[in-house]
C-alpha positions, 0 to 999 in steps of 0.5 A: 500500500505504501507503494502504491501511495507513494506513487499516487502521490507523484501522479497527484503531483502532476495534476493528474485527477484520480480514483482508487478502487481498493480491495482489502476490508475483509483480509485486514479485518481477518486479521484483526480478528485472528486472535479472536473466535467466530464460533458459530458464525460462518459462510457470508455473515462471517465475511460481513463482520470481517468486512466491517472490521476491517474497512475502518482499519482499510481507511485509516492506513490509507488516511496515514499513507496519504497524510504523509504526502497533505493529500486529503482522501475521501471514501465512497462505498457503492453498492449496485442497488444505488446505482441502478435508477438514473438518479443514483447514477448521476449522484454518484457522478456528480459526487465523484467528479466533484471530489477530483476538482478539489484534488481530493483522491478517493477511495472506493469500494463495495459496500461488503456489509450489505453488498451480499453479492460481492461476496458471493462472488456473483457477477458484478461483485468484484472489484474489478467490475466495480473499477469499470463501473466507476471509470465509465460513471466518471467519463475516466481516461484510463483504468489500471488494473493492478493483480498479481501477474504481469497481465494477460499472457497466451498460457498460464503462466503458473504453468508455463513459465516461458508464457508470452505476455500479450502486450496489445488486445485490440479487441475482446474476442471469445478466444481472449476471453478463453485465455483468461485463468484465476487469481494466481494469489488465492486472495479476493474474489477477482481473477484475470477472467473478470479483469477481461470482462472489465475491460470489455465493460471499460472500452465500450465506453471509450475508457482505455484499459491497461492490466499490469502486475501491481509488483512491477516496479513504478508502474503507475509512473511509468503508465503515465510516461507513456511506457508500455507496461502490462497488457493494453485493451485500446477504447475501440471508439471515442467516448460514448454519450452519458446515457449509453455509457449508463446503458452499457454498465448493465446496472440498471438493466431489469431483464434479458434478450437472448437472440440467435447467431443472426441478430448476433452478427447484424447488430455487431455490424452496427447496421440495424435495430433489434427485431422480433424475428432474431428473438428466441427467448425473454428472461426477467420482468420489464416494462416499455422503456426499462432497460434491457440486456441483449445476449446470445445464445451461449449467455454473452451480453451482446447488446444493452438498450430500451425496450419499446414493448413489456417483456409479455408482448416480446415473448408473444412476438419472438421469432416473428416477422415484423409484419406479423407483429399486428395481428398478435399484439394490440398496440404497435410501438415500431417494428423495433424491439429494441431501437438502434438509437437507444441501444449501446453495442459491447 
């Protein structure tokens, strides 16, 4: 930690505006327990007490690091469910940038006492993920990842040491996904399979991403001069507008589309809305204008947009053609299920 703040402090030093999604509150609070019993309690709850006991002591070694340098932090504790709604979304926001115009760093992380979700180790629980969100809700230029290997390399490298490191991933295919393997440490709930998908998350929105070994001598600064260290994912496109970022962080998404290869490849193409006919199942509740996932057959979000009919009324036309849509439904909003203006492409 103090390594990491030393270099922070340099970077702060530089007018460089930052955030720190930390990791940390249930293993320091592990060990401040360690001569204590936790007889009878186990499982989440455990980790819960652990979390709580341990954020505090999280904070205040962070409070000291960087008092060392007379930079003032602040802590912000995010939970998904306070993310969800658009004016969450936009509060947390405001409150973060805010935060960086006055040259204060702050620490973020998941709020593990309520959070149930992160440590059950579910889908948008990690830290990681976490990062993504807070880099697309902020509009970031750069997402560092920092993990215990020196990025995403073609083997394992635990059991193949002469592994060649991939320097540059241009775009986030299956076969990169595949690559991906566990946290070669054991601690925490992240591994390099959930820092691609947060780099997948990241670059959607115009967030460039770079997976580096926190070990590696001077890192951040050398990120920052410019030297290529780690594994870079380049931001495909320019930044994406705050709604379809909003979108795209699937935090507010309240039901899922799964369609065939063929809506696949179209709207991977960028060449059109999503029509009923490409349509082969429906998950989740959602009304007209909610926010939707679009997926593939094999679960991969594809796509997340607004939908233009109840989640009823897409079940009863899926797989139809369009000019079938009137004789099954007895309102017609457009062809479109979900229309290409209000829809963000991963």
């Amino acid at each position: 930690m103090a390594m990491l703040v030393e270099q922070l402090a340099t970077l702060h030093s530089r007018g460089r505006e930052l955030i720190v999604v930390s990791s940390g509150a249930v293993a320091a609070g592990r060990e401040r327990l360690r001569r204590r019993s936790a007889t009878g309690v186990q499982g989440t709850p455990l980790k819960q007490v652990l979390a709580s006991i341990g954020q505090s002591h999280l904070m205040s070694t962070y409070e000291m690091l960087f008092s060392r340098h007379d930079i003032t932090i602040a802590q912000a504790l995010l939970t998904r469910d306070s993310l969800t709604d658009r004016a969450g979304y936009l509060n947390a926001r405001n409150t973060l940038l805010a935060l960086c115009d006055m040259g204060v760093v702050c620490i973020v992380n998941e709020n593990d006492v309520v959070a149930v979700d992160e440590l059950q180790e579910r889908r948008f629980g990690d830290n990681d993920n976490l990062s993504a969100m807070v880099a697309n809700l902020v509009d970031a230029d750069l997402l560092v990842l920092l993990t215990d290997t020196g990025g995403l390399y073609r083997a394992d490298p635990r059991l193949h040491p002469d592994a060649e490191l991939i320097p540059l991933v241009e775009s986030i295919t299956p076969a990169i996904e595949a690559l991906a393997g566990g946290s070669l440490s054991g601690q925490g709930v992240g591994g390099m399979s959930t820092k691609v998908e947060a780099a997948k998350l990241a670059t959607c929105s115009g967030v460039d991403v770079v997976v580096a070994s926190g070990h590696e001598p001077s890192v951040l600064l050398r990120l920052d001069s410019g030297e290529r260290v780690g594994t870079l994912f380049p931001a495909p496109s320019s930044k994406i507008e705050s709604r379809k970022r909003w979108m795209a962080s699937g935090l507010a998404s309240h039901g899922r589309i799964i369609v065939d290869k063929g809506a696949v490849r179209a709207l991977k193409k960028g060449t059109g809305s999503l029509l009923a006919a490409g349509i082969v199942a429906v998950t989740g509740v959602f009304r007209r204008g909610d926010i939707v996932d679009v997926v593939s057959e094999d679960g991969s979000r594809v796509a997340s947009g607004i939908a233009n009919y109840d989640s009823d009324d897409v079940r009863k036309v899926q797989g139809k053609h369009s000019d079938a849509m009137a004789t099954v439904l007895d309102r017609l909003f457009g062809d479109e299920i979900v229309h290409r203006n209000n829809m963000v492409v991963l």
